[in-house]
C-alpha positions as CSV (number, residue, x, y, z in Angstrom):
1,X,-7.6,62.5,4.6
2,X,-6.3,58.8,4.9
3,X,-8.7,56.5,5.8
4,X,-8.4,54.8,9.7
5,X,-7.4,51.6,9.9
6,X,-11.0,50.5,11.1
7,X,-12.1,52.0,7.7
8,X,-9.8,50.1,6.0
9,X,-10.9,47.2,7.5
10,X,-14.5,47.6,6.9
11,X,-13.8,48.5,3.4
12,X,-11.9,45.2,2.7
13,X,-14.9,43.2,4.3
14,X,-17.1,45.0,1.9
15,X,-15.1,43.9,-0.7
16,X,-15.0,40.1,0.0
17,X,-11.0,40.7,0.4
18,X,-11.5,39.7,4.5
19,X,-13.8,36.8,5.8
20,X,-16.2,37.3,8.4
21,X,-14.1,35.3,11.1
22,X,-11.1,38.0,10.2
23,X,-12.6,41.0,10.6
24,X,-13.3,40.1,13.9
25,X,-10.0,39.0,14.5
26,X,-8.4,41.9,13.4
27,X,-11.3,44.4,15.0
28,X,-10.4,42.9,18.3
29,X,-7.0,43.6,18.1
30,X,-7.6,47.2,16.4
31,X,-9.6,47.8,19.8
32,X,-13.3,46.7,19.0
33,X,-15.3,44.2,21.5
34,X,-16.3,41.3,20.3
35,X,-19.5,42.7,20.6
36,X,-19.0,45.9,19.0
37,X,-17.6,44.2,16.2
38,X,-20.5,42.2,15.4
39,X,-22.5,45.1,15.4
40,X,-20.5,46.6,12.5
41,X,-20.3,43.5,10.5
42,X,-24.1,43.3,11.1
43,X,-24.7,47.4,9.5
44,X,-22.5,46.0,6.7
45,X,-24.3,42.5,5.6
46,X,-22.9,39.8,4.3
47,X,-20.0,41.6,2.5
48,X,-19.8,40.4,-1.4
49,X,-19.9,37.2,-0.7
50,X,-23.8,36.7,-0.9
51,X,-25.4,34.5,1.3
52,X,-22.5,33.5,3.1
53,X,-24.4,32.6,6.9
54,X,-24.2,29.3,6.0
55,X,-21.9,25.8,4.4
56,X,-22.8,23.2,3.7
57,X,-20.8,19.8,4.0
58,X,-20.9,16.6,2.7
59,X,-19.3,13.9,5.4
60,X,-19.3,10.1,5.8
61,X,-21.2,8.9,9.0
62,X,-19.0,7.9,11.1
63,X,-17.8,9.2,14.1
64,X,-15.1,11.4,13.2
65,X,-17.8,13.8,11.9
66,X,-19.3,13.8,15.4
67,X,-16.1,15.1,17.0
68,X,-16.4,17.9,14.0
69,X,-20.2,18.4,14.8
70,X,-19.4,18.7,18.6
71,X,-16.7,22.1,17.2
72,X,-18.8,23.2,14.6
73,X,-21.2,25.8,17.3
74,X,-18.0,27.5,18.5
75,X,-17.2,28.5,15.0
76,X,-20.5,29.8,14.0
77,X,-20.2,31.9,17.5
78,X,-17.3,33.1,16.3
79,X,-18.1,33.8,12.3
80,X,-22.1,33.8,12.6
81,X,-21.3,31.5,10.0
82,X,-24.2,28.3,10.6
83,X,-22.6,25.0,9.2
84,X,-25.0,22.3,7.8
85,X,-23.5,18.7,7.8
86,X,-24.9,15.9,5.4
87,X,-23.7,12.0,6.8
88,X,-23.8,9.4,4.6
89,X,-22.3,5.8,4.0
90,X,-19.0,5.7,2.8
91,X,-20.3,3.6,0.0
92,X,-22.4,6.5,-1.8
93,X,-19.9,9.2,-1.0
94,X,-18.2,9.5,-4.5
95,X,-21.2,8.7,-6.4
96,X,-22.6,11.9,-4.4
97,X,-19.7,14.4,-5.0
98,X,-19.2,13.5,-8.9
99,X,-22.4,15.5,-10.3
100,X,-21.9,18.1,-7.5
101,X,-18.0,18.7,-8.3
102,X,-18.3,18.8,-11.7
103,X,-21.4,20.8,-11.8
104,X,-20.0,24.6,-13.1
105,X,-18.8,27.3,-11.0
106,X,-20.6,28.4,-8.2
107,X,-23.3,25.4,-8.7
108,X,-21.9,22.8,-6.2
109,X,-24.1,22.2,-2.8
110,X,-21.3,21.8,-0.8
111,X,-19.0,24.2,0.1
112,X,-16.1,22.3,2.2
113,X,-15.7,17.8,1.4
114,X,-13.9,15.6,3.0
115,X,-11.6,13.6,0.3
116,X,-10.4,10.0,0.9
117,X,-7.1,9.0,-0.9
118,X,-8.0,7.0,-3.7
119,X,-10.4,10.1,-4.8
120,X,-7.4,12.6,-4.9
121,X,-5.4,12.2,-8.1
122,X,-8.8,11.8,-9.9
123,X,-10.4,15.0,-8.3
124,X,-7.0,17.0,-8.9
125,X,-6.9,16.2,-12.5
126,X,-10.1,17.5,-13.2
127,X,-9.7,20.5,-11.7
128,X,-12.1,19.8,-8.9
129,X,-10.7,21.0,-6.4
130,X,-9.1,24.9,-5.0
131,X,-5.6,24.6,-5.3
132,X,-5.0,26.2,-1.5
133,X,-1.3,27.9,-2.1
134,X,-2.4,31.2,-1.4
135,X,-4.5,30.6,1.5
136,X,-1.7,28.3,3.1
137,X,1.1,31.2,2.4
138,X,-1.0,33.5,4.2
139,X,-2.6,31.5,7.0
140,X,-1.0,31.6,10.8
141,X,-3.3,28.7,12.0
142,X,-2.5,26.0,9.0
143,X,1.2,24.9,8.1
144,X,1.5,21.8,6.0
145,X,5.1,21.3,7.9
146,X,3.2,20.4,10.6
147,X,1.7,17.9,9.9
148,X,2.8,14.1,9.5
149,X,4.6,14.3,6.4
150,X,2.8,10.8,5.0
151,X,-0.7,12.5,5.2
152,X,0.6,15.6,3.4
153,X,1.9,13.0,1.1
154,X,-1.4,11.1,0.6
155,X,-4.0,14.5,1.2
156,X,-2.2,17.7,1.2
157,X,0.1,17.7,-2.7
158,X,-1.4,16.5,-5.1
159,X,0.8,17.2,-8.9
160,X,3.2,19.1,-7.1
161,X,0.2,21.4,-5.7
162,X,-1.6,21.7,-2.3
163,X,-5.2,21.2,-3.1
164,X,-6.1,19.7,0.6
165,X,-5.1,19.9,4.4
166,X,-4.8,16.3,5.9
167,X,-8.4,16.0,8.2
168,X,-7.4,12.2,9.7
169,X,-5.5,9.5,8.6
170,X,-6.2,5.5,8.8
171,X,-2.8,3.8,9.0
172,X,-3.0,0.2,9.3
173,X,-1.8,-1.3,12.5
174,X,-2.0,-5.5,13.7
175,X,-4.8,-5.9,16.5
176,X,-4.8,-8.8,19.0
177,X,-6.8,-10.0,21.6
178,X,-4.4,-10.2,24.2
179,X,-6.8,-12.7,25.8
180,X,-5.5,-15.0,23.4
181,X,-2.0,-14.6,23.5
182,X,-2.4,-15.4,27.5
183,X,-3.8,-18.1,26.8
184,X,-1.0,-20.8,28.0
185,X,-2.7,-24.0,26.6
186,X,-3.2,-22.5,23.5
187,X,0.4,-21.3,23.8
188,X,2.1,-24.4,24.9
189,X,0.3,-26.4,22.1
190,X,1.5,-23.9,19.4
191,X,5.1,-24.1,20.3
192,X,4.6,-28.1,20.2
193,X,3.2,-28.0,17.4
194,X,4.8,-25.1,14.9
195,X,8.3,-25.2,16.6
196,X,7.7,-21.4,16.7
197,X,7.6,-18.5,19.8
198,X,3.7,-17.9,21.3
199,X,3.6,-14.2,20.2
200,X,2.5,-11.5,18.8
201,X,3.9,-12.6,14.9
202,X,6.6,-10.0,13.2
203,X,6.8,-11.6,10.3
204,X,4.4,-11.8,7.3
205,X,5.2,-15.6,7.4
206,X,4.9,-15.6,11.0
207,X,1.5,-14.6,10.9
208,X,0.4,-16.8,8.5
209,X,1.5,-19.9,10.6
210,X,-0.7,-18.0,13.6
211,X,-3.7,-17.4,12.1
212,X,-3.5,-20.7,10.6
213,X,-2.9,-22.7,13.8
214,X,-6.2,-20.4,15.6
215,X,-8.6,-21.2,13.2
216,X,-7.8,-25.2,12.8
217,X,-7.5,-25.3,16.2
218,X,-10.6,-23.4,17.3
219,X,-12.3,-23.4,14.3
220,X,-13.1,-20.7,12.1
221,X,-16.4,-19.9,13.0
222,X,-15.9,-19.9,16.8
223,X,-12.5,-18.1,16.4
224,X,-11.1,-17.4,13.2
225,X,-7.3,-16.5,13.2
226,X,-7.7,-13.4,11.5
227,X,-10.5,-10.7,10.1
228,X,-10.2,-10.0,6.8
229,X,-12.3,-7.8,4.6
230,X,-11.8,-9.4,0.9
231,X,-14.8,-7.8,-0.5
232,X,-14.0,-6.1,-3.9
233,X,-14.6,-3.1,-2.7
234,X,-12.3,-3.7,0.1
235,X,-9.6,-5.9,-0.8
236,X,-7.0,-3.2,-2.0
237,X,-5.7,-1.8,0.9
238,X,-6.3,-4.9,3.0
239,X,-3.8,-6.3,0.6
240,X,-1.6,-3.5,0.3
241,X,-0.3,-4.1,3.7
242,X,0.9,-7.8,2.8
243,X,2.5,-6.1,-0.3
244,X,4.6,-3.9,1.7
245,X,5.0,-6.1,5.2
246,X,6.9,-8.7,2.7
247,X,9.1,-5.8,1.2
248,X,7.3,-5.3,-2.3
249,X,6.1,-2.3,-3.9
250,X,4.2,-1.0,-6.7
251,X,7.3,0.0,-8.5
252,X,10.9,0.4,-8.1
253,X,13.4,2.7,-10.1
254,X,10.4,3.5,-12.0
255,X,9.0,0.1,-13.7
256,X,6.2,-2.5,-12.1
257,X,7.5,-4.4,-8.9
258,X,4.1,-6.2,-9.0
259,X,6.0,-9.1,-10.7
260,X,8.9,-9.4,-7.8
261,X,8.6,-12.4,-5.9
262,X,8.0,-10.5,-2.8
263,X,4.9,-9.3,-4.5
264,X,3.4,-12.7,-5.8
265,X,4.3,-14.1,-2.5
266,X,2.6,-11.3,-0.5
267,X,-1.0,-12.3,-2.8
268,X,-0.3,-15.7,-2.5
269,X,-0.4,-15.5,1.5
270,X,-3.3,-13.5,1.3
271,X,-4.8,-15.9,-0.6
272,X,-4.0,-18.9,1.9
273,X,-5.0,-16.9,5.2
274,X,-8.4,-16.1,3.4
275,X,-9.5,-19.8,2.7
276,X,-7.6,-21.2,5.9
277,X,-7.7,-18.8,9.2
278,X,-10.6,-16.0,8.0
279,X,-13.8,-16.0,9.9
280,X,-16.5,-17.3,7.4
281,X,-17.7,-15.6,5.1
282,X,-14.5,-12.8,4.5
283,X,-14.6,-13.3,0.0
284,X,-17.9,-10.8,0.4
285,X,-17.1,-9.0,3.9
286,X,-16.8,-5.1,4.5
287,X,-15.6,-2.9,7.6
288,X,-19.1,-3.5,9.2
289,X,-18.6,-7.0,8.7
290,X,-15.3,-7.2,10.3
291,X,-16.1,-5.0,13.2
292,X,-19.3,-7.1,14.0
293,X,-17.4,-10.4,14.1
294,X,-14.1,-8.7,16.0
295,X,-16.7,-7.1,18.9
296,X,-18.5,-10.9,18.9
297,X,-15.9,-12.3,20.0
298,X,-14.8,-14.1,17.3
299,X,-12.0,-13.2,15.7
300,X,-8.1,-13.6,17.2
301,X,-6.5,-10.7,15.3
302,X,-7.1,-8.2,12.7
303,X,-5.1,-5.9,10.3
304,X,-6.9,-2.5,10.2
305,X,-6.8,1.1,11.0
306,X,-4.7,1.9,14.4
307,X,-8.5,4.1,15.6
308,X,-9.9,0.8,15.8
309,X,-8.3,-0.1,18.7
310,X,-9.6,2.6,20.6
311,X,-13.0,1.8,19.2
312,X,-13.1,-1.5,20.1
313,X,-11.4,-1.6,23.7
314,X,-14.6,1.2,24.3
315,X,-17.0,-0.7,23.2
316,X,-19.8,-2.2,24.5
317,X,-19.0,-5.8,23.2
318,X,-17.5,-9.0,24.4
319,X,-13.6,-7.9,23.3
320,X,-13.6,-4.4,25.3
321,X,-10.4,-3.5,27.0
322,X,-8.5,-6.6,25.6
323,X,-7.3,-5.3,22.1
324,X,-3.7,-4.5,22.1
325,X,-1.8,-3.3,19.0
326,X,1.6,-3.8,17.7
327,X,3.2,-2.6,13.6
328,X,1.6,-4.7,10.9
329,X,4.0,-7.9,11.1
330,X,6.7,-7.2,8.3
331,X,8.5,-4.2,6.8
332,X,5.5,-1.7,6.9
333,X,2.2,-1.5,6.8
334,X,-0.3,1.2,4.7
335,X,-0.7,4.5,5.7
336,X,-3.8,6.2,4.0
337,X,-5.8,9.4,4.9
338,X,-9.0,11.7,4.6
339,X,-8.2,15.4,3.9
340,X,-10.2,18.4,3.7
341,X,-10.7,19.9,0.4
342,X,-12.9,23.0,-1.2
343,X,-14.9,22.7,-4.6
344,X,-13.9,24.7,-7.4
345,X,-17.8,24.6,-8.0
346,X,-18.6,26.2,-4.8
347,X,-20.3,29.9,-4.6
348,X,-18.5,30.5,-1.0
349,X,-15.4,29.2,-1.7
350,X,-13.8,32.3,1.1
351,X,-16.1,31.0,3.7
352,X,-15.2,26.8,3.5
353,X,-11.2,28.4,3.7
354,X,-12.4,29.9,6.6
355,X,-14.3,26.6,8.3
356,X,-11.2,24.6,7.0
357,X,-8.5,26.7,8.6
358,X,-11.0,26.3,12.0
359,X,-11.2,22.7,11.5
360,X,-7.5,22.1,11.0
361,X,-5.7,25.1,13.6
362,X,-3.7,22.9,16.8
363,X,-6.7,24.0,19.0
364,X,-9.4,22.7,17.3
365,X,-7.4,19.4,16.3
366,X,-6.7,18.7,19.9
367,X,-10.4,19.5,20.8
368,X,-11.4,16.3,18.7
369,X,-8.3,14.3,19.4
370,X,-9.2,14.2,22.9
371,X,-12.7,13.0,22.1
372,X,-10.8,9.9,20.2
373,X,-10.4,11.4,16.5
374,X,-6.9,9.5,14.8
375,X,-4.5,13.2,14.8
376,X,-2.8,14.4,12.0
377,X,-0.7,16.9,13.7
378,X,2.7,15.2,15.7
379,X,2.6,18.0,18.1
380,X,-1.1,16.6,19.2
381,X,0.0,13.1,18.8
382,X,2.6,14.5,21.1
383,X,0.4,16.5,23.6
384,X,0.6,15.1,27.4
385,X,-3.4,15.6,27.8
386,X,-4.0,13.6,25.1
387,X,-1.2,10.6,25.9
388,X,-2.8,10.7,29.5
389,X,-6.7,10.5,28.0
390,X,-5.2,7.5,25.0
391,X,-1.9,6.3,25.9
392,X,-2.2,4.3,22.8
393,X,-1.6,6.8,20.5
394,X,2.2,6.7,21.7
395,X,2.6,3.5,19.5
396,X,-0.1,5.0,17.2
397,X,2.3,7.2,16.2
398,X,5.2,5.5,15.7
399,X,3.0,3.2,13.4
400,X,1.7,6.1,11.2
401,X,5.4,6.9,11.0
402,X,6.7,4.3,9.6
403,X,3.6,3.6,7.4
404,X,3.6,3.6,3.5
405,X,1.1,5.5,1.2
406,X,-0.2,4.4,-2.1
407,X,1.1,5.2,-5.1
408,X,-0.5,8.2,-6.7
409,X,-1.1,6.3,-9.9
410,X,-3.2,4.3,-8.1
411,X,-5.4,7.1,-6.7
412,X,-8.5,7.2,-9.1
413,X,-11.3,4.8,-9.3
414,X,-10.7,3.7,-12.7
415,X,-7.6,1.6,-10.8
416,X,-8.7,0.8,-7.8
417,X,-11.7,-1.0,-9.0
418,X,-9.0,-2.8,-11.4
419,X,-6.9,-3.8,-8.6
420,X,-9.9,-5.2,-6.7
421,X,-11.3,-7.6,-9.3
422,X,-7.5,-9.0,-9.9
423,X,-7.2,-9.5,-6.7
424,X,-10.6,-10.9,-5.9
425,X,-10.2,-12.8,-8.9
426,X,-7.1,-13.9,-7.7
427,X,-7.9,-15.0,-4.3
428,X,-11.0,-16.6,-5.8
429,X,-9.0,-19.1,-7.3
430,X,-9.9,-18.6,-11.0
431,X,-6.7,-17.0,-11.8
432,X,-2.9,-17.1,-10.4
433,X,-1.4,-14.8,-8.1
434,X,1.1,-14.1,-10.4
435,X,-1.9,-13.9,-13.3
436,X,-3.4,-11.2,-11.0
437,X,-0.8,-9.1,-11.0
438,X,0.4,-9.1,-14.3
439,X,-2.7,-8.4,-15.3
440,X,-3.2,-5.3,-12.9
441,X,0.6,-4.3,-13.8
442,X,-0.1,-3.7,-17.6
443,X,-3.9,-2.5,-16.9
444,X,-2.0,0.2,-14.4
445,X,1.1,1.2,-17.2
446,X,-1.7,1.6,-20.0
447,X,-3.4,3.8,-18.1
């Protein structure tokens, strides 16, 4: 006698061949309850998978892991699968995933990361991560099609292969206070003075003779033309946005473009705005650092992820509600991203698939959109509830469209910290723009 389809079923849970979260899928729509379903999975245990009631994750504290924290309880109604989250600073995130990714099979603590960009080549490449092809081919909640093609670029394919599903992105957009710009006296004196229009700059040149005007007018420390965030640590994709608002590139019909003019210029106007219209202090400044002197009050513009907007106009701080947004002044600005990945090293490597497809379906994405998390998907960034809740995200959009990535040469650590002391170095003046990049150029093509 051929077994039932209900058999079937149970047999492939049994097996590990069907997660807990699709056996009760596929019970329900074989005729089970949800609550006669659970019963069966609970006479049959925890299939071959173990000790499988629980992940673990590892997650940067920030608030993009509350929105997941405030999703996680529906999914362990769901799967009876519990989800543990660790936070920590953003600072001691790849120093924590190293030993834990490259610990052996079935040794890694965490069961489902979240991957920044410049981590992705470097984590590919030593076979860190799942490569996801087979779960993506047979999932109906997770398409990489639809998703914002630049975040598939940045965290989805990685060597030709999907190893992650974009989780949220951080393109670069220009923030304003438009306190400022209606400002008439400061206007009027401006257009005296410069020649130039009183508004929001479109130019990389533009903005340079902006900033510049705030800060000697003001003064930097009372209001600095622009935040800037030229810590080592930091400086790369702060000045990755110049690069490509002046039309340069990393390379172009497949040799260095670091030597262009476009691309010395872009450094060299970094280096001006730093030591003319920064707030004090910016050589050694981080994110923190920024925000605190943006929500003080202090600080006329700033060139840095489009959620800050949101962040700051909800704030509880002296610039609330007066932060408007606009492309980062030039050709384009830097689109970079966050993506969910799963450890080769991890013992439940069937469960995270299972928490990851959760985390990334439409449903749940608009569930944390709607709390204020950056989407991913354009059909959220296109949903009428969430354009009513954040209006913003109509331009946010169109920014993270037309937003570049990074090369994926540049995506391990080995580079980035490479770029950052050439450009620190530069900025610093103790060598050249042009000395900077050169140097970074044949450091990047003997690598």
């Amino acid at each position: 006698m051929s077994e039932t389809p209900l058999e079937h079923l149970i047999e492939r849970y049994r097996d590990g061949r069907v997660s807990r979260r699709g056996f009760l899928q596929r019970g329900i729509a074989l005729g089970l309850s949800f609550s006669s379903a659970s019963l069966i999975l609970d006479a049959c245990g925890a299939g071959s998978s173990g000790s499988s009631k629980q992940l673990h994750l590892l997650m940067e504290d920030i608030d993009e892991t509350n929105y997941v924290e405030a999703v996680i309880p529906q999914f362990t109604k769901e799967t009876g699968i519990k989800v543990s989250i660790e936070r920590i600073t953003y600072e001691a995130m790849h120093d924590k995933l190293v030993p834990q990714l490259s610990a052996g099979a079935g040794k890694s603590e965490y069961d489902l990361i979240q991957v920044d960009v410049p981590w992705t080549k470097e984590f590919a490449d030593a076979n860190w991560l799942v490569n996801l092809s087979d779960d993506l081919s047979k999932s109906k909640e997770v398409k990489l099609s639809e998703f914002i093609p630049s975040t598939v670029e940045s965290n989805g394919i990685i060597n030709g292969q999907p190893y992650m599903v974009p989780f949220y992105h951080y393109a670069y957009g220009f923030l304003y206070r438009k306190d400022v710009l209606e400002d008439d006296t400061l206007g009027k004196a401006y257009e005296k003075e410069t020649g130039g229009k009183w508004e929001v700059p479109t130019t990389l040149e533009d903005f340079e003779r902006f900033a510049e005007f705030i800060s000697a007018r003001e003064g930097r420390s009372k209001l600095a033309g622009t935040v800037m965030l030229a810590k080592r640590e930091e400086n790369g994709l702060e000045w990755m946005n110049y690069l490509y608002a002046n039309g340069g590139d990393f390379t172009r019909g497949g040799k260095s473009a670091l030597l262009e003019p476009a691309a010395i210029q872009s450094l060299e106007i970094y280096g001006r705005l730093l030591g003319k219209a920064s707030q004090p202090g910016a050589n050694d400044a981080a994110f923190n650092e920024g925000q605190a002197t943006m929500e003080a009050g202090k600080g006329a513009t700033w060139m840095i992820y489009l959620w800050m907007q949101t962040a700051l106009n909800t704030s509880k701080s002296k610039i609330a509600g007066k932060m408007g947004l606009a492309r980062i002044p030039g050709d384009a600005g830097v689109m970079a991203a966050w993506g969910w990945a799963i450890p080769t090293a991890s013992p439940k490597q069937a469960q995270a698939w299972e928490l990851l497809e959760y985390l990334a379906s439409y449903p749940v994405s608009l569930k944390r959109a709607l709390m204020g998390s950056e989407p991913v998907r354009p059909a959220v960034y296109e949903n009428a509830e969430v354009l009513a809740k954040w209006p913003e995200y109509k331009e946010h959009y169109q920014i993270a469209l037309h937003s570049k990535i990074e090369p994926v040469e540049l995506r391990t650590l080995k580079a980035q910290e490479a770029l950052s002391l050439d450009l620190y170095e530069a900025t610093s003046g103790k060598i050249s723009a042009k000395t900077g990049l050169e140097r970074f150029s044949q450091s990047l093509q003997a690598s």
